[in-house]
KOLNU-466781 format. One record per residue: x, y negated, z of N, C-alpha, C in turn. Coordinates in steps of 0.1 Angstrom, whole numbers, plus 5000, padded with zeros to 4 digits. Each point is the difference from the previous one (the first is absolute). Layout:
<recs>
XYZXYZXYZ/...
</recs>
This chain:
<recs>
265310767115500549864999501449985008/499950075012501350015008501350054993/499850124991500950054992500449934989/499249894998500549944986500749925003/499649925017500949905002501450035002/499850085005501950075005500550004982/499750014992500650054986500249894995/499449915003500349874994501449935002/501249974991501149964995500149865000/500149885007500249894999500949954989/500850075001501349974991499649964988/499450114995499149994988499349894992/499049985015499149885000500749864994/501349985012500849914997500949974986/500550134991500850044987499249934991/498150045002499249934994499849864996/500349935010499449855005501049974993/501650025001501149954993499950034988/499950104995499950014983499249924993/498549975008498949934995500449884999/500949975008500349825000500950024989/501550095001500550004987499350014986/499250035000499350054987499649885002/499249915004499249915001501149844995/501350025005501149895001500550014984/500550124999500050074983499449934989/498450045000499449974991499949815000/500049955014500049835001500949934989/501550105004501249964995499950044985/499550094994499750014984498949904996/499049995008499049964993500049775001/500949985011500649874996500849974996/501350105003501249914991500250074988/500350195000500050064985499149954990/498750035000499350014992499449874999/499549875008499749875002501049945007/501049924995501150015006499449815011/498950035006499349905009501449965009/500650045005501350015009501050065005/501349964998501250074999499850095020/500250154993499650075011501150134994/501249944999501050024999501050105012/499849975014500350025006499450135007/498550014995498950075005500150134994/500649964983500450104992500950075004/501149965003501550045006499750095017/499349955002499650105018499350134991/499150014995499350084996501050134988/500549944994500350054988501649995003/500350145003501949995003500350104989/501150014996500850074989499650165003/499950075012499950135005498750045007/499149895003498850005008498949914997/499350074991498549894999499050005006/500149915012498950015013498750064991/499549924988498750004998500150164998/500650094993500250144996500050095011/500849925013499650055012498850055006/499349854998498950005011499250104994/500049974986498850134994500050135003/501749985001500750225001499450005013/500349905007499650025017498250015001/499349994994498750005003499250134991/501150054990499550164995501050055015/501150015003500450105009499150045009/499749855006498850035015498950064998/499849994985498550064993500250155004/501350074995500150105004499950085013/500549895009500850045011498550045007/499149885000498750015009499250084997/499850044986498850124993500850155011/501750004993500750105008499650035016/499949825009499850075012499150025006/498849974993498550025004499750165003/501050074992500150165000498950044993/498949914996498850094996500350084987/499750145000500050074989498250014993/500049954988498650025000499850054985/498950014988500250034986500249864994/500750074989500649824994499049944994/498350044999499149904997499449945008/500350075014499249915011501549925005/500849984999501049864998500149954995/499850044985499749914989498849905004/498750055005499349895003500049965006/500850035013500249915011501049874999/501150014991501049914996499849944993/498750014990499949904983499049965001/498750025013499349915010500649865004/501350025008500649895009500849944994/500750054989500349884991499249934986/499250114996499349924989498949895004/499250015013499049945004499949854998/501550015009500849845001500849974986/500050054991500350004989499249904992/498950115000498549954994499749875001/499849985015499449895006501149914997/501349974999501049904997500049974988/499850124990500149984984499149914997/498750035007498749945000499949845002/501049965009500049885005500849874991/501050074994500949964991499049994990/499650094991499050014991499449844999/499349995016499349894995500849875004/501250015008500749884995500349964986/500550104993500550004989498649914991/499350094998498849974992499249795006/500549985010499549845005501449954995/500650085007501549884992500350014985/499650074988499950014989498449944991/499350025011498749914991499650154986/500350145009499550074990500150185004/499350094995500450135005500650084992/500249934990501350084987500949955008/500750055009501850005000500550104997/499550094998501450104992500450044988/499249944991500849984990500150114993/498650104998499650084990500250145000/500450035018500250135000499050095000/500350124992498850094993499350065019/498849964999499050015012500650145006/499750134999500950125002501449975011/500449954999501550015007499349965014/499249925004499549955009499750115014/499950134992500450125010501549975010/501349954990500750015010500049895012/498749894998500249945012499750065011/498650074994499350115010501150045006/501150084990500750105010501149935010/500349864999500449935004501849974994/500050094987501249984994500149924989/499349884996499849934988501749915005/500049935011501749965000500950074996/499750105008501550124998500550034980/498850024996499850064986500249914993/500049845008500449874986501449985003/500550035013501250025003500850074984/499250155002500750054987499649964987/499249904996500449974988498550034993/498950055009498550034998498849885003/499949954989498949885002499050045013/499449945006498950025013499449905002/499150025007499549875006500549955015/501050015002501149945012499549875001/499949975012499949885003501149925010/501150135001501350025007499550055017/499150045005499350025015500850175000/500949965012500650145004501450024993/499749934986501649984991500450174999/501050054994500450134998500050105013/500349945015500250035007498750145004/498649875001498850124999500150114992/500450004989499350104991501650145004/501249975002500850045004499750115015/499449895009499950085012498850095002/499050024988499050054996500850154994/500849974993501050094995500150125009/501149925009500950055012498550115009/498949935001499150075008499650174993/499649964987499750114991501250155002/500849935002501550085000500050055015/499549945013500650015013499750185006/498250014996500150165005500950084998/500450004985501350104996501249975001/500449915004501249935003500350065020/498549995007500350035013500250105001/499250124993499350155001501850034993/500849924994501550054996500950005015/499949874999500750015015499950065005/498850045010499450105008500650155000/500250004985500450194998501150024996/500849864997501550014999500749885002/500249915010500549874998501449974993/500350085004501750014988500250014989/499650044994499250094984499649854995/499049975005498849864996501349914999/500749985011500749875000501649984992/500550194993500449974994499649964985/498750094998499349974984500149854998/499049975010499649805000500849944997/501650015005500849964999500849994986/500050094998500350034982499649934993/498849995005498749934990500249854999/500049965009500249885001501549944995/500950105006501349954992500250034984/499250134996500249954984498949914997/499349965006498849874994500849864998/500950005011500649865003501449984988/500450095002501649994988499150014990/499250074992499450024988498849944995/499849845010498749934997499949954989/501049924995500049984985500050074990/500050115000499650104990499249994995/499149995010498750075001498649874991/501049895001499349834992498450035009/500249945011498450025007500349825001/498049975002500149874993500049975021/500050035004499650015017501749975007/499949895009502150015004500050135011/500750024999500350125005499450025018/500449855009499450005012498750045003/499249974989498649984999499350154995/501250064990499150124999499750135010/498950054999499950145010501150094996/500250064994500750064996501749985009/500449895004500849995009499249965011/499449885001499350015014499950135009/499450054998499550125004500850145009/501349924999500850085007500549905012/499349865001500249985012499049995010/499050044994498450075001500850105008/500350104991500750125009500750025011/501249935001500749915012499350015010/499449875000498850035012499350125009/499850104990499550125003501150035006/500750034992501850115008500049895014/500449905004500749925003499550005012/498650015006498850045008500250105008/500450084990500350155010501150025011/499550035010500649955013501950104999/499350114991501050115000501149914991/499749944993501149924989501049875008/498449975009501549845002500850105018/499250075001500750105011501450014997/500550074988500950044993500749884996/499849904999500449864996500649895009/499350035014499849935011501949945002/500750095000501449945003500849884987/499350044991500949934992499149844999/498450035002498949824998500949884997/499849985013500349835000501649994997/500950064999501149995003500149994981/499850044995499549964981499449914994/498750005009498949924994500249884999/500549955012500449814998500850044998/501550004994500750004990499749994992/499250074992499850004987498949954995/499149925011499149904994500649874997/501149965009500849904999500850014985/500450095002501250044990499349964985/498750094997499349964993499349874996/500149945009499249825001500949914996/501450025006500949925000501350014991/500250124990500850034991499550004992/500949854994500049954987500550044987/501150074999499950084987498850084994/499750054993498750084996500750135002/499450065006500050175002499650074990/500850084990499750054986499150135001/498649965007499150105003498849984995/499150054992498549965000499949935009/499049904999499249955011498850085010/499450084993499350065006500750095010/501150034998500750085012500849975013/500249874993500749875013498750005009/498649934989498949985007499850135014/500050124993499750115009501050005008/500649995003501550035009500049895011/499649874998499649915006499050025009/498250054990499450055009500050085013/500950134996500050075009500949985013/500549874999501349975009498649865009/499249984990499349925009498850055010/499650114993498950065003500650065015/501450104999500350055013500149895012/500949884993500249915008498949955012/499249984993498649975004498950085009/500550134994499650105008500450065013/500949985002501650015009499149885012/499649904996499549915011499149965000/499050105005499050054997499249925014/500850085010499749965018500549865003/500949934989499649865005499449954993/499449974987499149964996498449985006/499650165003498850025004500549965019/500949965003499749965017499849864999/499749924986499249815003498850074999/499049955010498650024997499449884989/500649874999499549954986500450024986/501550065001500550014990499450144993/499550065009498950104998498850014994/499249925008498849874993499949964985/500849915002500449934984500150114992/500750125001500350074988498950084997/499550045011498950094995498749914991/500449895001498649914998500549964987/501150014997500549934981500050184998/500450075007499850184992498649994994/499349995007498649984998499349964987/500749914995499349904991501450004987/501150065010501150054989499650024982/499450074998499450064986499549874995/498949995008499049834992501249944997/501249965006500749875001500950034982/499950185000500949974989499549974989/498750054999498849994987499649865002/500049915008499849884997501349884998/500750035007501049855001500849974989/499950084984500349954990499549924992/498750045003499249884991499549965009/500349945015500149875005501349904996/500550064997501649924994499349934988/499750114990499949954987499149874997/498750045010499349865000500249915005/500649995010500649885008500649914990/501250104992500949964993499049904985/499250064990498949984994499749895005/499349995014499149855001500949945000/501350005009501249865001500249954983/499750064991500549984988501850034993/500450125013501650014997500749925001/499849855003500549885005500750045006/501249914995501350005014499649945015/500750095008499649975015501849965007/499649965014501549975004500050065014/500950035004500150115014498649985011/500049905003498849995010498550084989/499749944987499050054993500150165002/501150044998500150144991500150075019/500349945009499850075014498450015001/499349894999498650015005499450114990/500150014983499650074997500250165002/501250035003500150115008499150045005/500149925013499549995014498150054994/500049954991498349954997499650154994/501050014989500050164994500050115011/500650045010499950075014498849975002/499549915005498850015010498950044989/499649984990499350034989499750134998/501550054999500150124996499750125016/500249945012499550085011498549984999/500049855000498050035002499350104988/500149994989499850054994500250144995/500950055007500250145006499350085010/499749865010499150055008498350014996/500049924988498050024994500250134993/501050034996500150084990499650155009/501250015018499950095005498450035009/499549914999498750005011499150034984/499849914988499150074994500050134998/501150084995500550135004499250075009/500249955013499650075013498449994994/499549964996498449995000499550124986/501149964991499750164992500250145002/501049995011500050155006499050055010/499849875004498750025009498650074996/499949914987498950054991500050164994/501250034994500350124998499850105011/500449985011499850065011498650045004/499349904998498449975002499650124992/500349984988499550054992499850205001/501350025003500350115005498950075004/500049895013499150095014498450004992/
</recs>
């Protein structure tokens, strides 16, 4: 236990908490003004969404990176089926149990258990496997109920991929990180080619190399070698990137990465002030915690909210409280999601012995 504590990365904790609000601010700002245009949230769009930087593309890139970074620092080498179960345990569980809960929102607030609308029973496997978003993403009927959204089925991806992705590193980091690199750069210039029904942020296929990131990025021997040039780049070019208004004639996915990595060190770089608040400590570990729940639930806390109000136009004070209302919904409800959890692993465990 002592050893795990020393390993533990605050920074992390905290990259988390911010992305989850972004993602969380993101979808507010689509799902009242884009798509229900309830209130001009105009302004909300414009912070979020800059010519060279799309927080929301951020936060995601930033929450596969750490994905990597943490599997990376745990060190454990183990067979990739007993990590397989150990990883698609701790996110499917709360999966299940979230899908589950929507389910029966859905079915009281429709007055019926046909809502999907005729998909051949069979596909129902991918909910199992927890990729029915990801796969309607691409353009494959499912029974999504949008819980986890592309993101799950993506970081499910990245997991499948991680033994052999580490076991590369491991036996050549240079080698790995120039392949990856390739890969990703002819993925990004050549995405349109390729007519994938998936936007390009969202697919594994580029994701996955900032999955990789994380892993390289971890190793002490890399930012060793890096150590002089950090911070003296990093905020420059987060700014640079936030704040420059022409469009930079680059994929997005590669601005997105380049960003990341300038935030991820940044972050990392201040490491020892972060972790010296003892609440600011607190707090993070306690939203890391329930992190996962918060992301499989707080979309369709939006959607219904939005649903009961009737899409009705609201006016600043309305559209604050609902926020406000949406947040707390979506934490409590993260937190039923993470304690019912806790009581199936428990069982499992039981079961074991």
């Amino acid at each position: 236990m002592e050893k795990a504590a020393k390993k533990r990365i605050y920074c992390f904790d905290l990259l988390k908490i911010i992305s989850i609000f972004i993602v969380f601010m993101h979808h507010i700002m689509m799902d009242l003004y884009v798509v229900h245009p309830m209130h001009n949230l105009k302004i909300l769009e414009d912070l979020i969404i800059r010519p060279n930087m799309n927080l929301g593309m951020i936060a995601c890139g930033l929450f596969v990176l750490i994905s990597g970074a943490t599997l990376a620092l745990s060190g454990r080498e183990e067979e990739p089926l007993a990590f397989y179960k150990r990883r698609l345990i701790r996110v499917l569980i709360p999966f299940y149990i979230a899908y589950l809960i929507y389910f029966i929102i859905r079915v009281l607030t429709y007055n019926t258990i046909f809502i999907y609308g005729g998909v051949p029973k069979w596909r129902f496997i991918f909910t199992i496997m927890g990729m029915d978003e990801y796969l309607a993403a691409n353009g494959i009927r499912t029974f999504t109920l949008g819980v986890g959204e592309w993101f799950l089925g993506c970081i499910i991806l990245c997991y499948l991929v991680y033994p052999f992705l580490y076991k590369a590193h491991k036996k050549n980091k240079y080698l790995t990180f120039i392949l990856m690199t390739i890969w990703f750069l002819f993925i990004n210039f050549n995405y349109g080619r390729f007519h994938f029904t998936i936007a390009s942020h969202m697919n594994f296929l580029s994701q996955v190399y900032n999955f990789y990131l994380g892993i390289l990025l971890i190793d002490k021997e890399v930012l060793v070698k890096l150590k002089k040039w950090l911070l003296i780049i990093t905020i420059p070019i987060i700014l640079f990137l936030y704040f420059y208004n022409p469009n930079i004639m680059l994929p997005d996915n590669i601005k997105t990465t380049i960003a990341l990595v300038a935030i991820f060190i940044t972050f990392y770089e201040m490491e020892n002030v972060i972790s010296s608040f003892e609440w600011l400590k607190s707090f993070t570990v306690f939203f890391n915690k329930i992190s996962l729940e918060i992301y499989l639930v707080h979309h369709f806390v939006i959607y219904q909210v939005d649903y009961i109000l009737g899409y009705r136009q609201l006016n600043g004070i309305q559209t604050l409280l609902v926020i406000v209302f949406d947040l707390i919904m979506t934490v409590i409800l993260a937190i039923v999601v993470e304690k019912l959890s806790g009581k199936v692993y428990g069982l499992m465990n039981k079961s074991k012995n």
